[in-house]
KEKE-3310 file (N, C-alpha, C; in steps of 0.2 Angstrom, whole numbers, plus 5000, padded with zeros to 4 digits):
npx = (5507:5516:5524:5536:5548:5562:5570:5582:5594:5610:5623:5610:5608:5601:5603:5606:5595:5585:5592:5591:5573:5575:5583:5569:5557:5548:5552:5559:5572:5577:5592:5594:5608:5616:5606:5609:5623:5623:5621:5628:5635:5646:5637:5625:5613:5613:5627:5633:5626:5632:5643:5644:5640:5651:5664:5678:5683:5681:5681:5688:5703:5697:5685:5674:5664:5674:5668:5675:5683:5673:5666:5673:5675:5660:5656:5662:5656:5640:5632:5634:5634:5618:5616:5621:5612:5600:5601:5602:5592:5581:5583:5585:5573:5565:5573:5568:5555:5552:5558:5549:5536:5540:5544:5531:5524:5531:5526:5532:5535:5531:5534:5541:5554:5563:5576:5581:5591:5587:5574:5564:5564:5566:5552:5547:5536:5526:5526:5526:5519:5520:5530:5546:5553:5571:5576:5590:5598:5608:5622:5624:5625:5635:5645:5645:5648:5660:5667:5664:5666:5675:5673:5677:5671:5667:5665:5655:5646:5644:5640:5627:5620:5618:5606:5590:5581:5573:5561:5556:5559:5549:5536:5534:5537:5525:5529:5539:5554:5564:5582:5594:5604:5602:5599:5590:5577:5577:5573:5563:5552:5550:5546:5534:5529:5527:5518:5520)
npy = (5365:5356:5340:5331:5316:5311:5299:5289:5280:5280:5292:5298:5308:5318:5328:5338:5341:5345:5357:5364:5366:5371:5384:5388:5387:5390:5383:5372:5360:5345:5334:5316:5312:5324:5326:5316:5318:5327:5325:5317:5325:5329:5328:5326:5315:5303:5305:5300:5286:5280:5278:5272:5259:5254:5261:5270:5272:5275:5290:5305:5317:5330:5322:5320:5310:5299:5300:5289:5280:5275:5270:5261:5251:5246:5240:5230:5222:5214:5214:5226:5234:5236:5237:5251:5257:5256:5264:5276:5281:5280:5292:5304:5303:5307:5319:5325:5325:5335:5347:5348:5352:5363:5370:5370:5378:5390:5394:5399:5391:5381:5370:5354:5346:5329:5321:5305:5292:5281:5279:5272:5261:5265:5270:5283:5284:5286:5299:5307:5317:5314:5301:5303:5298:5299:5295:5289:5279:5267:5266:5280:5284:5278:5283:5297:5294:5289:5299:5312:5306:5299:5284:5269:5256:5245:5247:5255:5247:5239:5246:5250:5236:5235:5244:5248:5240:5244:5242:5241:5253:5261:5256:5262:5275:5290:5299:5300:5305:5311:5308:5308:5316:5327:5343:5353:5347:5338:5350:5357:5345:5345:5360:5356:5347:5353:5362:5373)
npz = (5949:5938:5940:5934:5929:5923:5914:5905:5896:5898:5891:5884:5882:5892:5900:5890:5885:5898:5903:5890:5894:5907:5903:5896:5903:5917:5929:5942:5942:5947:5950:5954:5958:5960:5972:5980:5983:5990:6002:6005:6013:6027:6047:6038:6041:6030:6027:6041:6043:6030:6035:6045:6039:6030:6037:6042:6032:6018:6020:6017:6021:6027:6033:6023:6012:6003:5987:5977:5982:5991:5981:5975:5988:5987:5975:5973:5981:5983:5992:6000:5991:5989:6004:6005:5994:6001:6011:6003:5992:5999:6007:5997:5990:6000:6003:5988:5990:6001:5994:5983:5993:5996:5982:5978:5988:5986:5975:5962:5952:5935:5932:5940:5938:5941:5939:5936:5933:5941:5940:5935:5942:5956:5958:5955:5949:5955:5963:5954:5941:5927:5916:5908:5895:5888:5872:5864:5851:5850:5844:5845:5857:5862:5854:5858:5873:5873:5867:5874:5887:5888:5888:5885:5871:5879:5894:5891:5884:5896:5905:5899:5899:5911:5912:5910:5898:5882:5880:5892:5897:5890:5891:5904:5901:5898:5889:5876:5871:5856:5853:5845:5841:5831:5837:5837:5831:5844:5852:5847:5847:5863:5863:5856:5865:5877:5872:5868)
capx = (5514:5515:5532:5538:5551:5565:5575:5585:5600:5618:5622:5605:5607:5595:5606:5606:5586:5586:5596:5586:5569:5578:5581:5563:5552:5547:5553:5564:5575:5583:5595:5593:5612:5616:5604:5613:5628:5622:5616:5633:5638:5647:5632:5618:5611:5616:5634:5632:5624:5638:5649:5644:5639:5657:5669:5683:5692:5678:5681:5697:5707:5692:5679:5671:5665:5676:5667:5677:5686:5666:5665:5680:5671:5654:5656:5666:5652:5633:5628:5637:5630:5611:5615:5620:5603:5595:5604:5604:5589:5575:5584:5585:5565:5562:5573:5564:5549:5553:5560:5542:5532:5545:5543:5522:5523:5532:5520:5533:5536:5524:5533:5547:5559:5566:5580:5588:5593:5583:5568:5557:5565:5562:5547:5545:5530:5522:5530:5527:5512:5520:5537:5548:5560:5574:5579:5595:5600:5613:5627:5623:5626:5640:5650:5643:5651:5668:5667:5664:5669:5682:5672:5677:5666:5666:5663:5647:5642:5643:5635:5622:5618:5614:5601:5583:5578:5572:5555:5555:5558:5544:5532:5535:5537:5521:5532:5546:5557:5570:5587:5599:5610:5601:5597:5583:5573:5574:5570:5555:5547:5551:5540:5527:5525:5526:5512:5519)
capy = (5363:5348:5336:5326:5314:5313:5297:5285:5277:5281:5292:5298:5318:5318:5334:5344:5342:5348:5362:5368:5365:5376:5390:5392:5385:5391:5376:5368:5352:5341:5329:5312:5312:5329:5327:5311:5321:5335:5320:5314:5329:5327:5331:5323:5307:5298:5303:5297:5279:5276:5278:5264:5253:5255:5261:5278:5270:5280:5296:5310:5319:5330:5319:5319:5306:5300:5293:5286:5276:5273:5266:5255:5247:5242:5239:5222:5218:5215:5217:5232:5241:5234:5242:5259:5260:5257:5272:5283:5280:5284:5297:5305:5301:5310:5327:5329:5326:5342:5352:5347:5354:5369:5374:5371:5384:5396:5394:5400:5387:5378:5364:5353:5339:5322:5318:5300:5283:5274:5283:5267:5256:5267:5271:5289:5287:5288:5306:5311:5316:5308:5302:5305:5294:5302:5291:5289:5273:5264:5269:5286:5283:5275:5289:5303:5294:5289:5309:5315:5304:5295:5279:5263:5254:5240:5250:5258:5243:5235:5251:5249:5228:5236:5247:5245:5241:5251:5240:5245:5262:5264:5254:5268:5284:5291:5303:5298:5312:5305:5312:5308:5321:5335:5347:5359:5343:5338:5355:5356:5340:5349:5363:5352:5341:5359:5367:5382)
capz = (5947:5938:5942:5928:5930:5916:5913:5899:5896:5900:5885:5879:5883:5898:5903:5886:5887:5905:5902:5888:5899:5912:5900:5893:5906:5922:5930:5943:5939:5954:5946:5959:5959:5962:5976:5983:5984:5997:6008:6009:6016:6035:6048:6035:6043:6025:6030:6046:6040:6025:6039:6050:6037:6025:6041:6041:6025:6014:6022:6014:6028:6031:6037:6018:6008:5996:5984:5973:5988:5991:5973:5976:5991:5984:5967:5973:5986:5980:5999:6003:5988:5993:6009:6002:5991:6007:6014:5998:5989:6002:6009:5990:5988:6004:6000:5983:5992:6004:5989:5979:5995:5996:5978:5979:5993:5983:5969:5956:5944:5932:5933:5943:5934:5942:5933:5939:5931:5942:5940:5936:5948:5962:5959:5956:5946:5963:5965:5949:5936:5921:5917:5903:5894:5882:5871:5860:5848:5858:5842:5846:5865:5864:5851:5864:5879:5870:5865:5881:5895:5885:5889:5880:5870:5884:5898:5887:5883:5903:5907:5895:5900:5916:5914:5910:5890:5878:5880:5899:5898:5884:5895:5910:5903:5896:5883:5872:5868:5852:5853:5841:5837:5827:5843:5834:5831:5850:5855:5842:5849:5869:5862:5855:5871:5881:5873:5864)
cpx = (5514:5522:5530:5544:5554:5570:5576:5593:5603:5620:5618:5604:5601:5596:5607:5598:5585:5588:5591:5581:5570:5579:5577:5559:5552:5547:5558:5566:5580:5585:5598:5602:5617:5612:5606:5620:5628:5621:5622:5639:5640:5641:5625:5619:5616:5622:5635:5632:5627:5642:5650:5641:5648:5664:5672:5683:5688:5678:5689:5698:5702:5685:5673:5670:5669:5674:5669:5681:5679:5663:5667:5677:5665:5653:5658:5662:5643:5630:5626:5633:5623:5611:5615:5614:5600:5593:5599:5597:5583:5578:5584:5578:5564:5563:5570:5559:5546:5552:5552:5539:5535:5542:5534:5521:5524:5530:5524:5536:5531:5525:5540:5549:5564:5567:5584:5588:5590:5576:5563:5557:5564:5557:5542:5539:5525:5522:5526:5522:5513:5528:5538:5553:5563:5577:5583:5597:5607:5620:5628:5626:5631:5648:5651:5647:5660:5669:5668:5668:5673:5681:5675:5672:5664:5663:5657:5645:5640:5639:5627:5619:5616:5609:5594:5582:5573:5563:5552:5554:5552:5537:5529:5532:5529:5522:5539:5549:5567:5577:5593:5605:5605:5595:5589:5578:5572:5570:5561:5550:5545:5546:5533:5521:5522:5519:5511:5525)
cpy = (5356:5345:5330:5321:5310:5305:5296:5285:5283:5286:5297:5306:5320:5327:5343:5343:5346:5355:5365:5369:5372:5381:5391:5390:5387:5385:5375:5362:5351:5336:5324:5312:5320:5330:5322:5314:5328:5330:5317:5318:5328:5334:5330:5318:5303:5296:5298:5287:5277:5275:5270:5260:5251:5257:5267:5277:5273:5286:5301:5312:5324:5329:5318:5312:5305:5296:5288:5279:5273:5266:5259:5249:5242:5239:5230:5220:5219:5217:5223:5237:5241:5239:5248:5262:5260:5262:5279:5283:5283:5290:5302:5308:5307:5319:5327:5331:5334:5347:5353:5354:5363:5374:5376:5377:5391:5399:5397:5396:5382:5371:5361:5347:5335:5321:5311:5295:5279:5277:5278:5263:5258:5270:5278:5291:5288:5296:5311:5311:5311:5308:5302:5302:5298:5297:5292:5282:5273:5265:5276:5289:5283:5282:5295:5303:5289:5298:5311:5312:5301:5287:5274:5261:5249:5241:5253:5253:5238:5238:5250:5241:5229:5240:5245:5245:5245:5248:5244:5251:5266:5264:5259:5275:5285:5297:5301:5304:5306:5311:5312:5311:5329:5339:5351:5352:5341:5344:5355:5349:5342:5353:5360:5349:5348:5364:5373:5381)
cpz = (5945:5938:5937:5931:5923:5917:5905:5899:5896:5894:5881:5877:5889:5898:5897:5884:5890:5904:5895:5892:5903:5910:5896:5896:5913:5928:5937:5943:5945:5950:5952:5961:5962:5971:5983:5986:5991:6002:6010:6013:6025:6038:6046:6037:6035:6028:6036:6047:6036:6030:6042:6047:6033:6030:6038:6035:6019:6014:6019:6022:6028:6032:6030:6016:6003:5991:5978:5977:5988:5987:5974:5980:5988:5981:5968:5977:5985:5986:6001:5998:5990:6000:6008:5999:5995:6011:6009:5996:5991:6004:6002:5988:5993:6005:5993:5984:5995:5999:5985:5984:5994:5990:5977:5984:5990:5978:5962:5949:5940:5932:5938:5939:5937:5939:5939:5936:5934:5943:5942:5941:5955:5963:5960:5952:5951:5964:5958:5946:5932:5919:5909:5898:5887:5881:5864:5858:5852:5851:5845:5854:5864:5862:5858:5869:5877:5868:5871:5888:5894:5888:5884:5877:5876:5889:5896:5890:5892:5906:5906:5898:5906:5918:5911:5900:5887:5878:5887:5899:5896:5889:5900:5908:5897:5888:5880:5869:5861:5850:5851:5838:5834:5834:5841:5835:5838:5853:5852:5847:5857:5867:5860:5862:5878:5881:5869:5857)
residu = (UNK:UNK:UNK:UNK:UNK:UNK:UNK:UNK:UNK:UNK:UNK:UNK:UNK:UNK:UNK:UNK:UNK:UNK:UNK:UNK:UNK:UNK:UNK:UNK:UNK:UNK:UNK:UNK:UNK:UNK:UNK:UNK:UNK:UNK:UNK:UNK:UNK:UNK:UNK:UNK:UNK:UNK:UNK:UNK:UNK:UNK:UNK:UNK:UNK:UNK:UNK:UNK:UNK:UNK:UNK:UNK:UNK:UNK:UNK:UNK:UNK:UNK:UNK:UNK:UNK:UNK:UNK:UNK:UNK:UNK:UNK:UNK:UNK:UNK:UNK:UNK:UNK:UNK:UNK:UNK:UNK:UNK:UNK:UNK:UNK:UNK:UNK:UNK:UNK:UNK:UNK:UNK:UNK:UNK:UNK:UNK:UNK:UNK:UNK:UNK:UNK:UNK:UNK:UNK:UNK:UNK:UNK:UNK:UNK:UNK:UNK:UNK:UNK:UNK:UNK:UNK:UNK:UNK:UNK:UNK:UNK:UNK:UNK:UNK:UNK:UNK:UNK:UNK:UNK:UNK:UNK:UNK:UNK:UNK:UNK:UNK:UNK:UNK:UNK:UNK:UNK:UNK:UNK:UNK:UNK:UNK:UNK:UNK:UNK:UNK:UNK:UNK:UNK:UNK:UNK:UNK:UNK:UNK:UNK:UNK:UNK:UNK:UNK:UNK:UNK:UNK:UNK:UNK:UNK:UNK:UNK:UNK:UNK:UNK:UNK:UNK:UNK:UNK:UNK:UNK:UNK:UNK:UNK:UNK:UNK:UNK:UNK:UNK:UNK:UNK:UNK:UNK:UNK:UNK:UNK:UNK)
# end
């Protein structure tokens, strides 16, 4: 089974790759933010540890995180959020980890997909065979998430000044997938890089 790891900017279509991927390939795909989110479930140690770092005033009337309250908190305090990735981040690393030996056990997929935003930064080229950057011109991006998320441009762009450059990304990933709009053409280059 070989473990790829999928990132790229805010924007770039990571998730309409993936989903193709997922319906033609023998695959399973963990998306590191989806997997963050079970971890904050009441009863998971994370829960537990945002608790007693951030206090009740995170939690809904039953015992949830809320994270958007969460949000609220850290966003305004560089420590607090440091502390939280301290929390999330390994804990994150180490259920993919599980999941990995999990799916190796059951021998039925050819491959497995680590999809998260901080791919490079945390290091999952360790985890991973080889990683994968999708990359969309930053016009491209921006339209996409004023279309869909009804982002601003400003917000784009604040988004965008915080993640890794288009130098970095290249640097990392050992496949460049280009995703600008015309769908057939990414697919096409997905089959290519696939094999078939």
């Amino acid at each position: 089974m070989k473990i790829i790891g999928i990132t790229g900017g805010v924007g770039a279509g990571k998730t309409k790759v993936l989903s193709y991927i997922e319906a033609h390939y023998r695959c399973r795909i963990i998306r590191a933010d989806e997997a963050a989110h079970l971890l904050y479930e009441p009863g998971q140690d994370c829960h537990r540890k945002l608790v007693g770092l951030l206090g009740q005033q995170i939690l809904d009337a039953d015992g949830a995180i809320d994270k958007q309250k969460m949000a609220g908190i850290i966003f305004q305090d560089q420590k607090l959020l440091e502390g939280v990735n301290r929390i999330v981040h390994p804990a994150v690393k180490e259920y993919i980890l599980e999941q990995i030996a999990e799916e190796r056990e059951k021998g039925e997929a050819d491959y497995f997909f680590i999809e998260a935003a901080l791919l490079i930064e945390e290091q999952y080229d360790k985890i991973a065979d080889e990683l994968w950057y999708i990359h969309s011109d930053a016009a491209v991006r921006e339209r996409r998430l004023a279309e869909s998320r009804h982002y601003s441009a400003q917000k784009t762009a604040g988004i965008m000044r915080g993640q890794l450059s288009e130098a970095e990304f290249r640097k990392h990933c050992k496949v460049v997938i280009s995703n600008n709009g015309d769908l057939e053409e990414t697919y096409k280059q997905i089959k290519d890089i696939m094999g078939d």
